[in-house]
C-alpha positions in Angstrom: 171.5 103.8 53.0 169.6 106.8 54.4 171.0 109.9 52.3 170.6 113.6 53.6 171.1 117.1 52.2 172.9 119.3 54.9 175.5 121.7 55.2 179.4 121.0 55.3 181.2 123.7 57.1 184.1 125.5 55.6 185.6 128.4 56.1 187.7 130.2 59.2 186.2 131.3 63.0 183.7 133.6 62.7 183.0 133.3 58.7 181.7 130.0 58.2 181.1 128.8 54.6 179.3 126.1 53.5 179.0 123.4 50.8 175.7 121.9 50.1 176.2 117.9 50.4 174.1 114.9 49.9 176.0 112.7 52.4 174.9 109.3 54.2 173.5 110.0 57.8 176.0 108.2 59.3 178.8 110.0 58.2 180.9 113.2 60.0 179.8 116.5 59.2 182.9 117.4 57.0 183.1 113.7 56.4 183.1 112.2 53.0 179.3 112.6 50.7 178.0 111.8 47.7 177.0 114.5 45.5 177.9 118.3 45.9 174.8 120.4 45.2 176.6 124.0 45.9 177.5 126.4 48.1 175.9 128.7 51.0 177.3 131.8 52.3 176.0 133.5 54.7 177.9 136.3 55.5 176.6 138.3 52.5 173.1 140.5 52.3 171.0 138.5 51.7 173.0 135.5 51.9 174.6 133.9 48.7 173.0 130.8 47.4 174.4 128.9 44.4 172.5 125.4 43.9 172.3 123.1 40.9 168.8 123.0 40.8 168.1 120.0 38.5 170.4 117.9 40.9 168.7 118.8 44.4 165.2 118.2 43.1 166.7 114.8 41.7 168.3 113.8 45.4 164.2 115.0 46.7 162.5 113.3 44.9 164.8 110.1 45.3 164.0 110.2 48.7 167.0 112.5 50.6 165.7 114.0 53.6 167.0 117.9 54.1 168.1 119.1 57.6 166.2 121.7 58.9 168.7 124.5 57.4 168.7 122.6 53.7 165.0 122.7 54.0 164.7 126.1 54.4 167.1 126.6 51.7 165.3 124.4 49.5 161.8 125.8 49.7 163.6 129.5 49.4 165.0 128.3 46.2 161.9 126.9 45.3 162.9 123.1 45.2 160.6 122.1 47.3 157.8 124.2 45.4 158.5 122.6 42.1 159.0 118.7 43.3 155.0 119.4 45.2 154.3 120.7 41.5 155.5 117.3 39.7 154.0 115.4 42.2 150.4 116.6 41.6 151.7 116.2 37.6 152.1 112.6 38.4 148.7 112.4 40.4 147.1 113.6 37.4 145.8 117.0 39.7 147.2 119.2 36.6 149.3 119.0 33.5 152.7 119.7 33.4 152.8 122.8 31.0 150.2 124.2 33.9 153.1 123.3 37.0 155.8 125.1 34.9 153.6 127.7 34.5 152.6 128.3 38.3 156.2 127.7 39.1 157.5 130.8 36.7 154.5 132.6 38.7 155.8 131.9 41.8 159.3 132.4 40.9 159.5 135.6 39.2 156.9 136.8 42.4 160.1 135.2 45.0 162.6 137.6 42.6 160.6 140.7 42.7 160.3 140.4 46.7 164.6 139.5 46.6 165.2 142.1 44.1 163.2 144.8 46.9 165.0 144.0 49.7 168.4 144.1 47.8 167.4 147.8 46.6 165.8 148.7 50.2 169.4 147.4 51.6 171.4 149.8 49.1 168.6 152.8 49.9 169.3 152.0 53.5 173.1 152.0 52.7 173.1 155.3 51.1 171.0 156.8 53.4 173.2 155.9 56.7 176.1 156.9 54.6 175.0 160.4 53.9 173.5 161.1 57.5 177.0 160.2 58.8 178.4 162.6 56.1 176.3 165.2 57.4 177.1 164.8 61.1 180.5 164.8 60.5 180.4 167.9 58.2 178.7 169.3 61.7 180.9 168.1 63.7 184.1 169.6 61.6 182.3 172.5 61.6 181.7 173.1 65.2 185.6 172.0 65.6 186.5 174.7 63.1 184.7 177.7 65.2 185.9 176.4 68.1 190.0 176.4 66.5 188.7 180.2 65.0 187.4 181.8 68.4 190.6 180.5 70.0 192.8 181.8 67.8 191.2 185.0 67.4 193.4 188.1 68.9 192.1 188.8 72.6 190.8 192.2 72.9 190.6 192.2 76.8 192.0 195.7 77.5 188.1 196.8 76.1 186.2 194.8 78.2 188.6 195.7 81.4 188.1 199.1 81.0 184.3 198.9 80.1 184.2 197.0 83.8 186.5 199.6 85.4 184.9 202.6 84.4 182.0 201.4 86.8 184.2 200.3 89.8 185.6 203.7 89.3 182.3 205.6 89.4 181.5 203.7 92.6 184.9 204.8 94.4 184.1 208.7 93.4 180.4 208.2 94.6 182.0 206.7 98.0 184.6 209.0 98.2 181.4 211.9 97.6 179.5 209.9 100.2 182.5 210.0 102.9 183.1 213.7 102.3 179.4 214.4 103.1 179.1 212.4 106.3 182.4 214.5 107.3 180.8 217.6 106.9 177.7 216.7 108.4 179.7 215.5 111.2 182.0 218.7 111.9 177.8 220.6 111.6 176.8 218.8 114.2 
C-alpha cells in the first residue's frame, strides 16, 4: 500500500486549514488516512505549523512519500534534515551524538532566522501603524483649519473699501481729466 503525507483541507472559502495526514494514495483528499501528524495554517505570519515530530520522521523513514507542499513543510521543520542525519548514522559517516549535535546547530540557526522575520513583521507593523497615525493627525489638522477659516467672522466691508478707495481716485482723476479737455476745448 503506497502511503503519503499531504494536506487535508478544512476550513471555510477563502481560509483554508489544513490537517497533516499520512493517507493511502488512492484515497480522496478529505478521505479517510492513517495517522494524523498535525495541522498547517496558513493564514497566519509566518504560517502556523504544529507537527509531531517523532511521528513524521517515523512515516519518512518507513517509506511515505510527501507531496510537494508536505515536503516543503518537512524540510522547514527540519524532518527531512534529521532523517539525512540518521541515515549517515546508520552508514557509519558519523556518530549519532555528532547528528544530534549538527541538528541543534541547524535548528537553533532556522529559529534565529524565524525569530527575525517575526520581529521585522512587528517593526514593520508598528511602523505602518504610526505613519498612518501621523497622516491622519495631518489630515485632521488640515480639516480643522479649513472648519476655523470658514467659520471665522467675514470682515469684507475692509477689503471693499480698501478696493474702492482706488476706483474712486480713478473717477476724480477722470472727472479732472474731462474738465481739462473742456477747457482746452472752449480755448481753442
Amino acid at each position: 500500500m503506497p502511503t503519503r503525507i499531504r494536506l487535508q483541507r478544512h476550513g471555510k472559502k477563502g481560509k483554508p486549514f489544513y490537517q497533516i495526514v499520512v493517507a493511502d494514495s488512492r484515497s480522496k483528499r478529505d478521505g479517510k488516512f492513517i495517522d494524523n501528524l498535525g495541522s498547517y495554517n496558513p493564514n497566519t505570519n509566518p504560517a502556523t505549523i504544529e507537527l509531531n515530530f517523532d511521528s513524521a520522521v517515523s512515516w519518512v523513514q518507513k517509506g511515505a512519500e510527501p507531496s510537494e507542499t508536505m515536503r516543503a513543510i518537512l524540510s522547514y521543520k527540519g524532518v527531512l534534515m534529521y532523517d539525512h542525519l540518521m541515515r549517515g548514522v546508520a552508514k557509519g559517516a558519523f556518530t549519532e551524538e555528532v547528528a544530534k549535535q549538527k541538528f541543534e546547530n541547524w535548528l537553533n540557526e532556522k529559529e534565529g532566522k524565524i525569530q527575525g522575520k517575526k520581529d521585522n513583521l512587528a517593526s514593520t507593523k508598528e511602523k505602518m501603524a504610526a505613519d498612518a497615525l501621523a497622516a491622519e493627525a495631518e489630515v485632521n489638522a488640515k480639516r480643522a483649519a479649513e472648519i476655523a477659516a470658514k467659520n471665522k467672522p467675514e470682515e469684507p466691508a475692509v477689503e471693499e473699501s480698501t478696493e474702492e478707495a482706488p476706483v474712486a481716485e480713478t473717477e476724480d482723476t477722470a472727472a479732472e481729466e474731462s474738465v481739462d479737455s473742456t477747457e482746452e476745448k472752449t480755448a481753442e
